[in-house]
GUKEVO-619595 format. One record per residue (C-alpha): residue number from 1; residue in one letter; chain; y, z, x. Coordinates in Angstrom, 2 decimals. Layout:
// residues N
{NUM,'A','A',{Y,Z,X}},
...
***
This chain:
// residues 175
{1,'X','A',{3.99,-32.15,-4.27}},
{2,'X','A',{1.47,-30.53,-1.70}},
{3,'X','A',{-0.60,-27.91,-3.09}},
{4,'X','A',{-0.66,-24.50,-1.54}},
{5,'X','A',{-4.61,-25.13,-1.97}},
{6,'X','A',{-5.91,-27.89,0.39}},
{7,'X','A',{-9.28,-28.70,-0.76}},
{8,'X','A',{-10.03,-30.99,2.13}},
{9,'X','A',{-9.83,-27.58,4.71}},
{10,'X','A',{-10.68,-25.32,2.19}},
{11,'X','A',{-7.99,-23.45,3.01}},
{12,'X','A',{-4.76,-21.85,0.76}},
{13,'X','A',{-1.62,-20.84,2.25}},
{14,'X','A',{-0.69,-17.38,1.18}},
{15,'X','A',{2.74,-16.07,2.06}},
{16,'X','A',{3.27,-13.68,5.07}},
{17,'X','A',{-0.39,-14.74,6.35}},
{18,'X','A',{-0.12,-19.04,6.43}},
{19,'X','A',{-3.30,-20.39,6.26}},
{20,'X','A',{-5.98,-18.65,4.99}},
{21,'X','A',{-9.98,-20.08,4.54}},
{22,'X','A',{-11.97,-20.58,1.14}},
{23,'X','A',{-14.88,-21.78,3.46}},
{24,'X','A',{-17.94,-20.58,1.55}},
{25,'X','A',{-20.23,-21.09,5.03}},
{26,'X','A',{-17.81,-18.07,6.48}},
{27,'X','A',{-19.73,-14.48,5.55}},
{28,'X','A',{-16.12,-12.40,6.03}},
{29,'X','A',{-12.42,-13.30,6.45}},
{30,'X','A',{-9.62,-10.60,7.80}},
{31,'X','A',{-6.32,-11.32,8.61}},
{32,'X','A',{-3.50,-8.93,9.52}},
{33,'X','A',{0.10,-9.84,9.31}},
{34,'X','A',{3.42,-8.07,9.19}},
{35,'X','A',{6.32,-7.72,6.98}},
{36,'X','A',{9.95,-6.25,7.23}},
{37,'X','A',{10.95,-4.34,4.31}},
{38,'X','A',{14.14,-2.26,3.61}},
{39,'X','A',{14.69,-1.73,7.62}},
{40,'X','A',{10.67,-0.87,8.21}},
{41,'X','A',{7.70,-3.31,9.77}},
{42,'X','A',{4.71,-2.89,7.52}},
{43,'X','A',{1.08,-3.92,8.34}},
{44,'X','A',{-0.28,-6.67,5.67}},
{45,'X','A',{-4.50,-6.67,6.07}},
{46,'X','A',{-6.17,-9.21,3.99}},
{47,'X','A',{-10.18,-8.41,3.74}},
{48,'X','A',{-12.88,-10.90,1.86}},
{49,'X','A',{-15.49,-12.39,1.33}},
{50,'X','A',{-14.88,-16.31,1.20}},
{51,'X','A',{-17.67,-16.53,-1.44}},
{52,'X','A',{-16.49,-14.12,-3.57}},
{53,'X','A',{-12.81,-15.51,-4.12}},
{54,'X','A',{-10.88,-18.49,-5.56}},
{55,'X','A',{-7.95,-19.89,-5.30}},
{56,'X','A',{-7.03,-18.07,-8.27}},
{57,'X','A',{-7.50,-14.90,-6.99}},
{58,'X','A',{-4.70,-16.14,-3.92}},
{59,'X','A',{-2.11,-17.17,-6.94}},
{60,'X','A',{-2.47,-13.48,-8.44}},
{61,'X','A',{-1.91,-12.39,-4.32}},
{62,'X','A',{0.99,-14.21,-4.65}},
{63,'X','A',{2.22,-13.07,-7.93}},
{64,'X','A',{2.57,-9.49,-6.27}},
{65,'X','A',{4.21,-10.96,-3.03}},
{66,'X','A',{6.64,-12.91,-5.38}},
{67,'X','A',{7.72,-9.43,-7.08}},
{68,'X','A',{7.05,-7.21,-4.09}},
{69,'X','A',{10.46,-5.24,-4.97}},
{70,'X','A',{8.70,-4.58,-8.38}},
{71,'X','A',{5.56,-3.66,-7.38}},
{72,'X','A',{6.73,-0.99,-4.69}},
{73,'X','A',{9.28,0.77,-7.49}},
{74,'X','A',{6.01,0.60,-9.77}},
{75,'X','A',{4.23,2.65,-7.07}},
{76,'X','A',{6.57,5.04,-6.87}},
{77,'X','A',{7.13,5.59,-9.94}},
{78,'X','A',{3.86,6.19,-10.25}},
{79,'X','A',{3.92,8.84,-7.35}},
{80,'X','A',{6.68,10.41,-9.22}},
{81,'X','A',{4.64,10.44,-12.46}},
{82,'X','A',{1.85,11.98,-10.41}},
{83,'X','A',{3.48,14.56,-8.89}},
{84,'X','A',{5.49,16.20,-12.11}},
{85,'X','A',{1.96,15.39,-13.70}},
{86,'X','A',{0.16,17.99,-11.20}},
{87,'X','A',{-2.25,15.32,-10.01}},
{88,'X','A',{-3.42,14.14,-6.77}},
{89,'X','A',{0.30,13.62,-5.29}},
{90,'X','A',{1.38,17.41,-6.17}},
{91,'X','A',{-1.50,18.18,-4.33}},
{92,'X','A',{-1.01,16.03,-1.11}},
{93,'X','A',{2.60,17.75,-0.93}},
{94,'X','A',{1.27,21.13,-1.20}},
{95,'X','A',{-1.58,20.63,1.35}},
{96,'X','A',{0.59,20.07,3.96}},
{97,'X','A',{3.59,22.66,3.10}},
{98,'X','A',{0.30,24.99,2.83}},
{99,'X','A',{0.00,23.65,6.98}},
{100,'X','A',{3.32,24.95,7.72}},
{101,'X','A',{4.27,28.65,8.88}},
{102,'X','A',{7.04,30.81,6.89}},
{103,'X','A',{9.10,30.37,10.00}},
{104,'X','A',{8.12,26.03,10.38}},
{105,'X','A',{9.42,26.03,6.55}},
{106,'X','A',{12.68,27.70,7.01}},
{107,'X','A',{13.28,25.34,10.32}},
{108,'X','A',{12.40,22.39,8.47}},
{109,'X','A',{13.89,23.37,5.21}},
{110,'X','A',{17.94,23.54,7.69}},
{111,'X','A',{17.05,20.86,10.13}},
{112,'X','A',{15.46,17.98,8.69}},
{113,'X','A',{15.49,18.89,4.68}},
{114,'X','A',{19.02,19.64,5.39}},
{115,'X','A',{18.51,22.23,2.13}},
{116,'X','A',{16.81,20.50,-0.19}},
{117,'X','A',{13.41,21.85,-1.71}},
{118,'X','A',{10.49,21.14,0.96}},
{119,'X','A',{8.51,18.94,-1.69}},
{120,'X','A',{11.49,16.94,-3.29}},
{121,'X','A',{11.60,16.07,0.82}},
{122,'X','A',{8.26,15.40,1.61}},
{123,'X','A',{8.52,13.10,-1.38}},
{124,'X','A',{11.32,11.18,-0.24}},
{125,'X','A',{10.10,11.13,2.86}},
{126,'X','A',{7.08,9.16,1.85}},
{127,'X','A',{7.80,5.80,2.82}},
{128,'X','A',{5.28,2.97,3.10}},
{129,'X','A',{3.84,1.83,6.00}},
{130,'X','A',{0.61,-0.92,5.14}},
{131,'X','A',{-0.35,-3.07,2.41}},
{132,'X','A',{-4.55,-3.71,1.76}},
{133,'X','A',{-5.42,-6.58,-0.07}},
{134,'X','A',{-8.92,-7.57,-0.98}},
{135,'X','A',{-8.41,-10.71,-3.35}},
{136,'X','A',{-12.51,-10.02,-3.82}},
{137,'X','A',{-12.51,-6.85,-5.42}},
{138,'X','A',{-10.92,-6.43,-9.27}},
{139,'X','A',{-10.58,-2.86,-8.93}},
{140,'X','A',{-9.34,-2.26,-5.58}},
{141,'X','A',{-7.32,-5.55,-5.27}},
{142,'X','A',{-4.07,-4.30,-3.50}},
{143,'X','A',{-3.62,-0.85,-2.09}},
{144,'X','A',{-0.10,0.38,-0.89}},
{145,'X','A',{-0.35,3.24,1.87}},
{146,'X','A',{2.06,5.96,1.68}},
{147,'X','A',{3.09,8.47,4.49}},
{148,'X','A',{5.08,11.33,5.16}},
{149,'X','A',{4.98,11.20,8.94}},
{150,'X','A',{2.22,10.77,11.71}},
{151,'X','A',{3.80,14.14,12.78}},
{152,'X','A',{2.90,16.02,10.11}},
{153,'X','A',{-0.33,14.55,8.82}},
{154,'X','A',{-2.98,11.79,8.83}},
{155,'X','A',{-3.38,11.28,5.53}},
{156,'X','A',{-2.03,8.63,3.89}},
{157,'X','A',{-1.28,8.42,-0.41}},
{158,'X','A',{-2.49,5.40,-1.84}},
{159,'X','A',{-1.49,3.72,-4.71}},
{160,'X','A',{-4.10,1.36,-6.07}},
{161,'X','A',{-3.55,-2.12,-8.34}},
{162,'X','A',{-6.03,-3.80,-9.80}},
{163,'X','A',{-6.42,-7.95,-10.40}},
{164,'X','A',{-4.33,-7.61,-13.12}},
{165,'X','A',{-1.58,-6.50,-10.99}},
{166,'X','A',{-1.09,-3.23,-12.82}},
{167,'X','A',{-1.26,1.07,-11.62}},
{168,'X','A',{-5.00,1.42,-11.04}},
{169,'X','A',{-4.82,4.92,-9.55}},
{170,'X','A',{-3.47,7.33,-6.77}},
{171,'X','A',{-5.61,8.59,-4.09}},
{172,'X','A',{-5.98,10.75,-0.47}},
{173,'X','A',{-7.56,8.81,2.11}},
{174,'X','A',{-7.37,9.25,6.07}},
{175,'X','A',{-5.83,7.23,8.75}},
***
């Protein structure tokens, strides 16, 4: 049985991306690949340093990949969690009703809200869009990008994993 780490090319091949380098001689390796996912394309970026991973770092990449479904209900779940907690997702809702006029929130709130409470549809509108994964890092091994809509906002929600594969923490960041 062929290994999905070829020690002869230093290489390990790591689903959606194929063959990806362990060559220590290499100062920085970054791939980008693409996934569908319930009807959406969304951006895969791999970031590390060769010297700073193992092939057991790609197995724990592949671990998430192997219960993506899992992982995506864990994040948002822990949006969810966030939000009724007050915490950084409550306030990346309100920022950007905050943005909109009394008279944007009423048109919003009949066209595309169709009548549902302008937060409970920014959150289901949050939908995710790119996957970072930096097999180097224990802390910020796999971030999950959120967004409402490149209409509305630049900002982006992340939800962080660690190496153990479990919730690290929300966050705001900037497209």
């Amino acid at each position: 049985m062929l290994s999905k780490f070829n020690q002869i090319m230093n290489t390990f091949n790591l689903r959606y991306f194929g063959e990806v380098s362990l060559n220590k001689n290499s100062y920085e390796e970054d791939y980008t690949s693409f996934m569908h996912y319930k009807g959406e394309i969304i951006e895969l970026s791999l970031n590390y340093e060769p010297e700073e991973v193992s092939e057991s770092d790609f197995i724990i990449v592949q671990s998430f990949f192997n219960d993506f479904d899992g992982k995506v209900l864990e994040a948002e779940q822990a949006i969810l969690k966030d939000y009724k907690s007050s915490g950084i997702t409550k306030n990346f809702i309100q920022t950007h009703l905050d943005t909109l006029t009394l008279t944007g929130k009423e048109i919003l709130k009949v066209t595309l809200a169709k009548g549902k409470q302008l937060d409970q549809y920014f959150l289901d509108e949050l939908s995710l869009n790119h996957i970072w994964i930096f097999p180097d890092s224990a802390d910020e091994f796999i971030a999950l990008n959120f967004q409402i809509s490149t209409e509305f906002t630049d900002e982006i929600l992340v939800v962080q994993f660690g190496k153990d594969l479990k919730f690290f923490e929300t966050r705001i960041e900037f497209e």
